[in-house]
N, C-alpha and C positions, 0 to 999 in steps of 0.2 A: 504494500500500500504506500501511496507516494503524497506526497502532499506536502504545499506551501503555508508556512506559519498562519495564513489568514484564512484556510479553509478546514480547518480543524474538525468544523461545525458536521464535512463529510464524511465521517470513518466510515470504510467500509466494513469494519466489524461486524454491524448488527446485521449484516447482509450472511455472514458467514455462519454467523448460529444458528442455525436450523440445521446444518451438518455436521458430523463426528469429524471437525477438523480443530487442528490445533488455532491456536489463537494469532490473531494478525499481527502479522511487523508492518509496524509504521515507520517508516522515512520521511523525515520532515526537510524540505529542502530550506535551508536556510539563508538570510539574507545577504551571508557572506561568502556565499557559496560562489569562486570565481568559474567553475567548472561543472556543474549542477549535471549535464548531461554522462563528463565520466561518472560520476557520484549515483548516478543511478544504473548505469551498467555495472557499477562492480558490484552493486546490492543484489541484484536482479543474478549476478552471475552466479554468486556467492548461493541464492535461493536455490537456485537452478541445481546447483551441485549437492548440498544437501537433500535436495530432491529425490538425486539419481541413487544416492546411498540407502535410500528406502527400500523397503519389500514390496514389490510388485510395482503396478503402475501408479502414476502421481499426478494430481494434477496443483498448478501455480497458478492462483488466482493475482491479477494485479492490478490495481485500480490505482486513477490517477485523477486526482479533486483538485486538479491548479487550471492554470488559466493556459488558453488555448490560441491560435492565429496561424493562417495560411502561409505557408513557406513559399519562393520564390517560384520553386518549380513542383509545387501542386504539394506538399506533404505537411504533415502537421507539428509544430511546433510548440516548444512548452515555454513560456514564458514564466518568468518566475522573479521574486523578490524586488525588493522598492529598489533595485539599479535596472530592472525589465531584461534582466539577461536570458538568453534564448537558446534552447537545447532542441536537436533533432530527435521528437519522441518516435516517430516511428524507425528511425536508424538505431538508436540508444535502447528502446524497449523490443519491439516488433521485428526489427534484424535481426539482432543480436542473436535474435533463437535461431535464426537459419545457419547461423556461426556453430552455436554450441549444438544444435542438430543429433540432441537425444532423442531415443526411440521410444524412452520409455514416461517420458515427460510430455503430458499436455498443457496445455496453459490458455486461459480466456484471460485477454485485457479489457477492459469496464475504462473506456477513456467518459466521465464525467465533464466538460469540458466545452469549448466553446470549438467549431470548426473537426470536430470530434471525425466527421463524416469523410476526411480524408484522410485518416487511416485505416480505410476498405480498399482493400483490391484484391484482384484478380487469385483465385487459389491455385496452392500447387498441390498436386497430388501427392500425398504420402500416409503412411501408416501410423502416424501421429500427429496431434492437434494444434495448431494455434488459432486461436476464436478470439474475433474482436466486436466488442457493442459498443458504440457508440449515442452521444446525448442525442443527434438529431439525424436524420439523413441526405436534409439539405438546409439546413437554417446555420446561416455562417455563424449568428451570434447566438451566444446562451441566455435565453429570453427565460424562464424560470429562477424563481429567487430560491435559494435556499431558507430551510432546509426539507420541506414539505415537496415540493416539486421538484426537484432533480433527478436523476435517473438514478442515482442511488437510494432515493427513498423511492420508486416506481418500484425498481428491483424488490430493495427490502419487502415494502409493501406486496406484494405477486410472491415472497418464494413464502414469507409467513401464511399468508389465507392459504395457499396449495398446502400446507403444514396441516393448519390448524381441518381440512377439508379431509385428509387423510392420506394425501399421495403417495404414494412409494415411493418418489421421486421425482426431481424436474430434472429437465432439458432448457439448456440456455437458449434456444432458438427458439422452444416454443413462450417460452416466459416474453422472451421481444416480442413475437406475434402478438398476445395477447396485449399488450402494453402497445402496439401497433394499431389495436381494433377499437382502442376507444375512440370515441368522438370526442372533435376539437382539441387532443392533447398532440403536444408534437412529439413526431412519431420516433423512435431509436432508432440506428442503423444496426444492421449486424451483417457477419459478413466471417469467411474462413480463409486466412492467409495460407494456410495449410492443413490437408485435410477435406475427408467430406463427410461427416458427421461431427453433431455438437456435443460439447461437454455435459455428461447426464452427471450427479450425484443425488445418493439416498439423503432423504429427511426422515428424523429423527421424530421418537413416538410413534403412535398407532398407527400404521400403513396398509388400508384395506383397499383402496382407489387405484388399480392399473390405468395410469394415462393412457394405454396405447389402446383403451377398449373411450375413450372421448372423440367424439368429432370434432375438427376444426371448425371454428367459425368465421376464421377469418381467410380466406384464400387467395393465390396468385393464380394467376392468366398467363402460360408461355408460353413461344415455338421453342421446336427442339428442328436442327433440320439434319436428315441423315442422308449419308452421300449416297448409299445406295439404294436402288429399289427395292418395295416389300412385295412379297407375292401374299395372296389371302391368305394361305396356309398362316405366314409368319406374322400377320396383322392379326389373325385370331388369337396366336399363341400370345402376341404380346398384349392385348385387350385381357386373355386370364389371368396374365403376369401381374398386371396393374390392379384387380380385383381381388389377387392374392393379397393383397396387403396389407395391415393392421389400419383401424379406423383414424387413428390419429394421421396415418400417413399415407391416406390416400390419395391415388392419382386416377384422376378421370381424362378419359380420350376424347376430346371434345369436335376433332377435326383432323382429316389426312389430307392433305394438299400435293400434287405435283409441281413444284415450280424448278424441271430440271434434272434435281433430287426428287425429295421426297420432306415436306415439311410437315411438322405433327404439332397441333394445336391441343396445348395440354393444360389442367387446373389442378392443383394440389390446395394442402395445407402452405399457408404463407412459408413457415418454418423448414416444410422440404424446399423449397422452391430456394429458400437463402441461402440455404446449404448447396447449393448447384450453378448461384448466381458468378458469371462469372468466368465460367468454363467455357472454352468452346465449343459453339453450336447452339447455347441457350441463348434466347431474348425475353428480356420480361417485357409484356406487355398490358397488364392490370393489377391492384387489388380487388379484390372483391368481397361480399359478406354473405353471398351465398352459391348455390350452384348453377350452372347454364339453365337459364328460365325454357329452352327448348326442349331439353334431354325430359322427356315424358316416362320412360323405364328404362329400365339396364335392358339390355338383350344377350344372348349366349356369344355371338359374334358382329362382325362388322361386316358389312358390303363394301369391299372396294370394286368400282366401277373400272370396268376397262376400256 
């Protein structure tokens, strides 16, 4: 947990209690800090190794409650202390892991923050995690006062009720979704630097609620476009594929296009869709809050027209 002397008011703590995790290190960047960006790499590094000396897998939570501003060539910056000195957070925090490039460490960043939303990009594929949420997905400035509105109290707020509710557990992707589907609040980014799946952990107390048996309520609208062509055979198999799938993580086939290839107009859960966002081949092209007002019943198969 990172934080400049004047934002104290965000610890991410209370965010972390509802899990069998040990208790949060704070790093407080200080005002004399001429170097604030190495000072947070060697903490984060330092985490990171401790990490890997554990039993089995691990995950490194790391949140960051200072102030935020657009860097020169698109990336996010942390601004910090009364001299307004400036550190490359996504180089300092967010690289740094593709450097130390453990298998067995995932890590979600909670950038709290102003301009939050240019620390998403593009994922790479691998067998391990790095997960980033951001305060807004396009609002440059941080419009929410502390400490009732920020996305550290959304967070808190969302992983307690799913607690107190009974869940077995959240998923940090579905948490954004949800926190995405209210009206009029501004919406988080979230996004996989690495990786295509989000960080799940159990909550703590009674657990009788499998999320994976909830419907979404909040959905994306994409193309996917595949290079080559489908014959019926393989557009049936892949319509059971998609019905096979747990409630929460459903994908419906909403359209087969030619244009060439072969384009597939498709609507999930928000949540799967951000985990995918990004990759080649995918285009988002809607939210939505419920499903294709067309689609009248499922059918066993598809027509494709020749």
């Amino acid at each position: 947990m990172i934080l400049p002397p004047s934002r104290r008011l965000l610890a991410f703590s209370p965010c972390s209690a509802p899990f069998n995790s040990p208790a949060a290190r704070e790093f407080v960047i200080t005002n004399t800090d001429r170097t604030p960006g190495w000072s947070v790499m060697g903490v984060l590094e330092e985490v990171v190794s401790k990490a890997e000396k554990t039993t089995g897998r691990s995950v490194v939570m790391v949140h960051y409650a200072g102030h935020g501003m657009l860097g020169p060539n698109g990336n996010l910056l942390g601004v910090e202390g009364a001299s307004n000195r400036r550190f490359d957070a996504q180089r300092c925090l967010v690289e740094i892991l593709d450097l130390l490039d453990s298998t067995i460490v995932d890590t979600l960043f909670v950038f709290d923050c102003c301009y939050s939303f240019a620390a998403c990009r593009a994922p790479e594929v691998s067998g391990r995690i790095v997960e980033i949420i951001g305060a807004s997905d396009n609002t440059p400035l941080f419009t929410n006062s502390p400490p009732g509105n920020t996305l550290t109290a959304k967070l808190e707020g969302e992983i307690r009720f799913r607690q107190r509710q009974g869940h077995r557990y959240i998923e940090f992707a579905d948490v954004v979704q949800t926190l995405r589907s209210r009206e009029n609040a501004v919406k988080p980014a979230h996004t996989l630097r690495i990786g295509a799946s989000s960080i799940c952990l159990p909550l703590n107390g009674l657990n009788t609620i499998n999320p994976l048996h909830i419907p979404p309520t909040h959905r994306a609208v994409f193309s996917v476009y595949i290079s080559n062509d489908m014959s019926q055979q393989e557009l049936d198999q892949f319509a059971a594929l998609l019905r096979s799938f747990p409630r929460n993580a459903s994908i419906t086939l909403d359209g087969v296009y030619p244009t060439g290839s072969i384009c597939l107009i498709l609507s999930s859960a928000y949540a799967v869709y951000s985990k995918l966002a990004g990759m080649q081949g995918y285009r988002f092209i809607a939210e939505a809050t419920g499903s294709n007002l067309l689609r009248q019943q499922e059918t066993p198969g598809l027509l494709l027209k020749e």
